[in-house]
C-alpha positions in Angstrom: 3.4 -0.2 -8.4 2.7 1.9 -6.5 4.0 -1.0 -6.9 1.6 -2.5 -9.1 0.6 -3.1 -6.5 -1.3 -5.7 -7.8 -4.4 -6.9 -7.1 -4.2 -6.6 -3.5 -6.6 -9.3 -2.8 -5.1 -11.9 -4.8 -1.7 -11.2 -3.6 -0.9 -13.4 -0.9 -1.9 -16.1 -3.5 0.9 -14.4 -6.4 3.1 -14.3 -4.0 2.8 -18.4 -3.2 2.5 -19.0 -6.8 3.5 -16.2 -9.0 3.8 -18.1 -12.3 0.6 -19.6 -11.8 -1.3 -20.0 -15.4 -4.2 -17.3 -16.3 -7.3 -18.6 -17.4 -7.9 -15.7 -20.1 -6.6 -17.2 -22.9 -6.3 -14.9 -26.4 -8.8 -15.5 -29.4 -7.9 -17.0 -32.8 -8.7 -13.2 -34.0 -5.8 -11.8 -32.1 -3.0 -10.9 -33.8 0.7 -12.3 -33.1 -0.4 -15.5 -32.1 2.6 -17.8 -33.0 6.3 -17.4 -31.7 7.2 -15.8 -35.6 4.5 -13.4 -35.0 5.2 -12.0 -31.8 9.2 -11.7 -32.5 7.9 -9.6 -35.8 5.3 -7.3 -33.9 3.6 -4.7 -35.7 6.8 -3.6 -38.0 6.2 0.1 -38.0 8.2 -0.4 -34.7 11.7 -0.1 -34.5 13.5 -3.0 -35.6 15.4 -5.1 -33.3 18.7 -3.8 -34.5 17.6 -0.1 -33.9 16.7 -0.6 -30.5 19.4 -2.6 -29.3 21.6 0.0 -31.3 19.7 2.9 -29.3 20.3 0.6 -25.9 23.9 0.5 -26.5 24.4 4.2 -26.2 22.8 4.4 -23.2 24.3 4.2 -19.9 23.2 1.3 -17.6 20.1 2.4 -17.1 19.5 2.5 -12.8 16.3 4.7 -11.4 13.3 4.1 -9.5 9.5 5.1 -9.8 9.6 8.8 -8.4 7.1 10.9 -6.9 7.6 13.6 -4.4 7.6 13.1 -0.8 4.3 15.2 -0.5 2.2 14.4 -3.2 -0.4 11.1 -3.0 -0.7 10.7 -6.8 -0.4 12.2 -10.4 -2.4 14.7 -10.3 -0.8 15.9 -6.5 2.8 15.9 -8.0 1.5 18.2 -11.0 -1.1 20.4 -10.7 -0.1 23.9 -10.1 -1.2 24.2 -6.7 0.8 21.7 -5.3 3.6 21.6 -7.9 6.8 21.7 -5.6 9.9 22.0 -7.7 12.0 23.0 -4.8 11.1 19.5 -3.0 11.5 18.0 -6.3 15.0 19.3 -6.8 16.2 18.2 -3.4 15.0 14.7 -3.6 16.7 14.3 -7.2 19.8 15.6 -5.5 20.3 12.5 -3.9 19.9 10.1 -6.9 23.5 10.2 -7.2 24.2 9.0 -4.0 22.9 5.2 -5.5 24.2 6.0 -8.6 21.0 6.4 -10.5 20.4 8.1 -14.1 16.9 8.0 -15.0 13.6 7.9 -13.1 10.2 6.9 -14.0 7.3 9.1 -13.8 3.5 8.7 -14.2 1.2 11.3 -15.9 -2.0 11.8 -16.5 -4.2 12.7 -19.2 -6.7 14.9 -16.8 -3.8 17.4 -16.1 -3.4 17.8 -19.9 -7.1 18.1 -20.0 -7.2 21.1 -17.4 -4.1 23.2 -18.5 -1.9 21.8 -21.5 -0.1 25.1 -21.3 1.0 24.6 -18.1 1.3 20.8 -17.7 3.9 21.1 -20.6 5.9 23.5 -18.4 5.6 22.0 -15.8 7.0 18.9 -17.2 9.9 20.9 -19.1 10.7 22.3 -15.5 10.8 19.1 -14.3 13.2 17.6 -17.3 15.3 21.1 -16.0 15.9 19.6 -12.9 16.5 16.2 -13.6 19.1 17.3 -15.9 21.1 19.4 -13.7 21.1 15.8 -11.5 22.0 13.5 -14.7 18.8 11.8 -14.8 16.8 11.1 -17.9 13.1 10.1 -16.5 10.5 7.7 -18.7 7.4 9.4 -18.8 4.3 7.0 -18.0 1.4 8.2 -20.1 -1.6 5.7 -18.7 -2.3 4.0 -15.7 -4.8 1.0 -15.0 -3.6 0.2 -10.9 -5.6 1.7 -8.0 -8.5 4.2 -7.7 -10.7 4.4 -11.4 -12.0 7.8 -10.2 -9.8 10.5 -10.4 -10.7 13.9 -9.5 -8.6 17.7 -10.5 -8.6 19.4 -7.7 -7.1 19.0 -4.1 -6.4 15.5 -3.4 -7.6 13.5 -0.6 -4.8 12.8 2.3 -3.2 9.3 2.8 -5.6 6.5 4.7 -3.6 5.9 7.7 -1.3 2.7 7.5 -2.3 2.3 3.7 0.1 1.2 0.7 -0.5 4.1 -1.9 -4.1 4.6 -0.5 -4.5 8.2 -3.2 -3.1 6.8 -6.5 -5.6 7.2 -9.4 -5.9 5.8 -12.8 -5.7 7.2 -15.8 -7.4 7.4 -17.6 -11.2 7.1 -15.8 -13.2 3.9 -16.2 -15.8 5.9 -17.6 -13.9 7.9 -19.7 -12.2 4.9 -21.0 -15.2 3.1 -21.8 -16.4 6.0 -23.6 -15.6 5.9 -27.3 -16.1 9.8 -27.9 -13.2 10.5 -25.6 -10.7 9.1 -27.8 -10.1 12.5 -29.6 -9.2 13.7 -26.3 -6.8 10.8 -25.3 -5.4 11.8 -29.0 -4.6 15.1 -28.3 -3.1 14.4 -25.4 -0.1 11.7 -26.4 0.3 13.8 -29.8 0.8 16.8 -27.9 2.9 15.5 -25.2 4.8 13.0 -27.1 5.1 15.8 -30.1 6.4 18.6 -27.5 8.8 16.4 -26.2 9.5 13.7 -29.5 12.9 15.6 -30.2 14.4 16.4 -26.7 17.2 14.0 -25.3 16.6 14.9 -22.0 13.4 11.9 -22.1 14.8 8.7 -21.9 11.6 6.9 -23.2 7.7 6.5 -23.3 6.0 3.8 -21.4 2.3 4.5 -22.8 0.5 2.2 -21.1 1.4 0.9 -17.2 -0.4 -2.4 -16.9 -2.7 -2.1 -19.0 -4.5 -5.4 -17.5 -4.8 -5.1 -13.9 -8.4 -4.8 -12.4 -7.7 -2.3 -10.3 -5.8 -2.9 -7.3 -6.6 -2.4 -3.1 -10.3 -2.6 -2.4 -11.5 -1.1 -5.9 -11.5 -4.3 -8.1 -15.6 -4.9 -8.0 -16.0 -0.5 -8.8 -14.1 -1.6 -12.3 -16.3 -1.7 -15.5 -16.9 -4.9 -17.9 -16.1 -3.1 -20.7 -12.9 -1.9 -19.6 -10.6 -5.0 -20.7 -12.0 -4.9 -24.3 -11.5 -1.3 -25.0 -8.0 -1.2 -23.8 -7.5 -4.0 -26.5 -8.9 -1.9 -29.1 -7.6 1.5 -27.5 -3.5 0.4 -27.2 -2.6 0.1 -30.3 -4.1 3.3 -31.0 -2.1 4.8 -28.4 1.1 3.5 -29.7 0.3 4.7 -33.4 -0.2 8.4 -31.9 2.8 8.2 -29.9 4.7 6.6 -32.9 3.3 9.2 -35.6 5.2 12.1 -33.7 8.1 10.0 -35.1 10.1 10.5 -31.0 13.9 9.4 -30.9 12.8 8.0 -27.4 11.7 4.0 -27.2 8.3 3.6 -26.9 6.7 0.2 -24.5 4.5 -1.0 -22.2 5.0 -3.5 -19.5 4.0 -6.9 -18.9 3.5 -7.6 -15.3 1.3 -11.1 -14.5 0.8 -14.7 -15.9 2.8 -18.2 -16.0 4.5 -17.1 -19.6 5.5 -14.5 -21.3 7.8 -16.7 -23.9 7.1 -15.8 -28.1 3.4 -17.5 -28.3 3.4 -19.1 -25.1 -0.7 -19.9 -25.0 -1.4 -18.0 -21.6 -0.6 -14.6 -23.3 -3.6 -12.5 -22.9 -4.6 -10.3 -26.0 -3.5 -7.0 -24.0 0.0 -8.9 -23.7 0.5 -9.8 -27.0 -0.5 -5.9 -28.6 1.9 -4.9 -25.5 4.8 -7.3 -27.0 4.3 -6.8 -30.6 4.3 -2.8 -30.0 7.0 -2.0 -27.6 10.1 -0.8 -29.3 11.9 -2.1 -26.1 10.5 -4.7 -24.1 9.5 -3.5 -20.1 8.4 -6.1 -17.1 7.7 -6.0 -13.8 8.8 -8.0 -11.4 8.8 -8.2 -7.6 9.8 -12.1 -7.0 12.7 -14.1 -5.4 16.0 -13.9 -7.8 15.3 -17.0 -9.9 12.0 -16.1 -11.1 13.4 -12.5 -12.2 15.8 -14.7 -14.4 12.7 -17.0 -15.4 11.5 -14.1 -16.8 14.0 -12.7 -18.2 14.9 -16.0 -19.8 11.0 -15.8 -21.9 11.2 -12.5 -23.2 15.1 -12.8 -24.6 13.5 -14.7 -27.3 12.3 -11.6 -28.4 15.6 -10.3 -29.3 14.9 -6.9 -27.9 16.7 -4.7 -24.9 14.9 -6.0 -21.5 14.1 -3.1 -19.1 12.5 -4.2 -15.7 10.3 -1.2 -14.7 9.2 -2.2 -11.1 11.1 -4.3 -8.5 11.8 -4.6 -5.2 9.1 -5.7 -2.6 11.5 -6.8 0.1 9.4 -9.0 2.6 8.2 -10.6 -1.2 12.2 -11.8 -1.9 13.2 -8.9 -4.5 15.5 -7.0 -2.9 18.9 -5.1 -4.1 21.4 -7.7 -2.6 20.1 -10.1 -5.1 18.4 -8.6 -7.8 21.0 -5.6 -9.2 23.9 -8.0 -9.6 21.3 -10.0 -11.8 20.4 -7.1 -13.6 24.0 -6.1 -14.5 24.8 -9.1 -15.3 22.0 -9.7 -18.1 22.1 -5.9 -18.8 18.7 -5.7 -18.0 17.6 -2.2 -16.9 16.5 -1.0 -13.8 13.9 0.7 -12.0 12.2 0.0 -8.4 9.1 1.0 -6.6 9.7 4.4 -4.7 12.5 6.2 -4.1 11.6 8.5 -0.9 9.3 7.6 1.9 6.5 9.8 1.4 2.3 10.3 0.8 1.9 7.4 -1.2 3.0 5.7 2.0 4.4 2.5 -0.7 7.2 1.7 2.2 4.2 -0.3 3.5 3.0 -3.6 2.1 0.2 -4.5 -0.4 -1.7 -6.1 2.5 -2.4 -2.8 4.6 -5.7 -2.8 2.1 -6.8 -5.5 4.1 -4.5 -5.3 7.7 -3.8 -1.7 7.5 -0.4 -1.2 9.6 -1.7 1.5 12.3 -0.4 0.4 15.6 2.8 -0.8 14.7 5.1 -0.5 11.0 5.9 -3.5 9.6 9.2 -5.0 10.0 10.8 -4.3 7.1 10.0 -1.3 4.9 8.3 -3.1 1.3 9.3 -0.1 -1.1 11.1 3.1 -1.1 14.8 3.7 -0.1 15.1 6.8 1.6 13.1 8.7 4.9 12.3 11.9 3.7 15.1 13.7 4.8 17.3 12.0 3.0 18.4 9.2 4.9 18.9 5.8 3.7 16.5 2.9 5.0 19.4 0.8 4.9 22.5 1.7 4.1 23.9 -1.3 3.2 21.5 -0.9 0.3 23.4 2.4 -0.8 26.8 0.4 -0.9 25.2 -2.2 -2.8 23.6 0.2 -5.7 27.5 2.3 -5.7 29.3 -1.1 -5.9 26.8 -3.0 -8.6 27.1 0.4 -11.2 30.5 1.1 -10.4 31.3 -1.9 -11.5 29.1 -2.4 -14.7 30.1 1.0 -15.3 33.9 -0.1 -15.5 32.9 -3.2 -17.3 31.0 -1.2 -20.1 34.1 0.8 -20.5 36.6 -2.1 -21.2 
């Protein structure tokens, strides 16, 4: 994220071999295990032919993961102390100018925690201002990438020269691990899915972003054993409260690592298969070289459910919107990539600053993002390439 930003240790090694095979293979007591199972998925979802149905009446969708320029995380972009709707309304201003319609946001369940009141307007402020610049955001519930401590409160300032050095999970790795919090985590999808369930200016509901990681930058050994297992039994959970608020908006969560992510493919972890079996639309992420983004979206077609790719583009990794969009229209697949303006979370910069941070030079070319914080494009060839790739799905829709 933040580029999912994976696990920044292991990623020269995805990045040489990104469909390498996972050793974490699922139990016998998992559910969906065969190919027939994981096309059905739990069927209190929507059916197949809703959610394609709901897909078709959608625009193209084209966005990218937004924060503001001058918050570091979550919790900056929200609280009330440094909520910046101003900032917030310029930088969505200039969506158009690529052509974009949604964005996808991140949450988090502390901010709920501190002031549901005022989160809640907050976020209808926000949907305000999106609207009055055509976009329709996804609203990311939980987060498993980056730092497992989170603190309300003023936010530390970027680490010099590090990709998204103030990004925070949510929730906690001790509140996670902590059964008696689940009323809590309740309260807060009911209440944010149920304020919002009914209002079309949310596209959709991505509960859960990877769900799976360990962590990310240099916080992989802080994570807790436990961790993995109570996300198994805490997803689904998550998914019934979202679903019970019975929202007109797709719910999902992405997968994001492993050799195969085909209908019962044996390297499916047990967080991947509740992931598959839940979503009402099926979400990736991918930040590879144009024929493994259609590998991957040649394993989950099987599943017979619109594709979204919720991350991508990591240019010096070979995803990059030259390539990629025309792929994406092509296949219908929509679209979201990491960052839209430069800013705090400093994601412009590679996932290897954890380790080389880039302090006495920038690196050559920018990894994320796609505008300086003024507006200006990193590259405008890029801009043409986003105009000319919806223009022309948009005029291909319409025929």
């Amino acid at each position: 994220m933040r580029s999912r930003l994976w696990l920044a240790f292991a990623a020269a090694a995805a990045l040489a071999a990104p469909l390498q095979a996972q050793t974490a293979a699922p139990t016998s007591s998992i559910p969906y295990t065969t190919a027939a199972e994981a096309v059905r998925g739990n069927p209190a979802r929507w059916t197949a032919a809703e959610a394609q149905a709901w897909y078709n009446k959608q625009p193209w969708m084209v966005g990218a993961n937004y924060t503001n320029a001058s918050a570091i995380n979550q919790l900056d972009m929200f609280q009330a102390a440094t909520w910046e709707p101003k900032e917030i309304e310029r930088e969505l201003s200039w969506a158009k100018l690529f052509g974009m319609n949604t964005m996808r946001v991140y949450l988090h369940d502390l901010l709920h925690q501190q002031d549901p009141q005022g989160f809640k307007r907050r976020l209808g402020e926000f949907l305000t201002i999106s609207a009055r610049h055509g976009i329709r955001p996804m609203f990311v519930l939980f987060d498993s990438v980056w730092d497992p401590d989170p603190v309300l409160g003023p936010q530390h300032r970027p680490i010099p020269g590090v990709h998204n050095s103030g990004w925070v999970q949510s929730p906690s790795r001790r509140d996670l691990v902590d059964p008696r919090n689940d009323v809590r985590f309740r309260r807060y999808v009911e209440d944010i899915v149920g304020t919002f369930a009914r209002d079309k200016r949310v596209l959709a509901w991505d509960l859960w972003n990877e769900p799976d990681n360990q962590g990310g930058g240099s916080y992989n050994p802080l994570q807790l054993p436990e961790e993995q297992r109570r996300i198994e039994e805490l997803l689904p959970k998550v998914f019934a409260w979202a679903r019970s608020r019975r929202p007109i908006q797709p719910l999902t969560s992405g997968v994001w690592i492993g050799p195969n992510w085909s209908p019962g493919a044996p390297q499916l972890t047990p967080i991947q298969r509740i992931q598959l079996a839940e979503s009402d639309v099926i979400s990736f992420h991918n930040y590879e070289w144009p024929e493994q983004f259609e590998a991957r979206i040649a394993q989950l077609r099987p599943y017979g459910r619109p594709l979204i790719c919720t991350e991508w583009m990591a240019r010096s990794a070979g995803s990059i919107p030259d390539t990629i969009l025309p792929i994406a229209a092509r296949e219908n697949v929509g679209m979201y990539n990491w960052g839209f303006v430069q800013g705090e979370i400093q994601t412009h910069l590679p996932w290897d600053s954890w380790e080389r941070p880039y302090t006495l030079q920038q690196p050559v070319a920018w990894f994320h993002d796609l505008l300086h914080p003024d507006g200006r494009p990193y590259r405008q060839r890029e801009v043409q390439v986003f105009q000319n790739v919806t223009a022309e799905k948009r005029r291909a829709t319409a025929r």
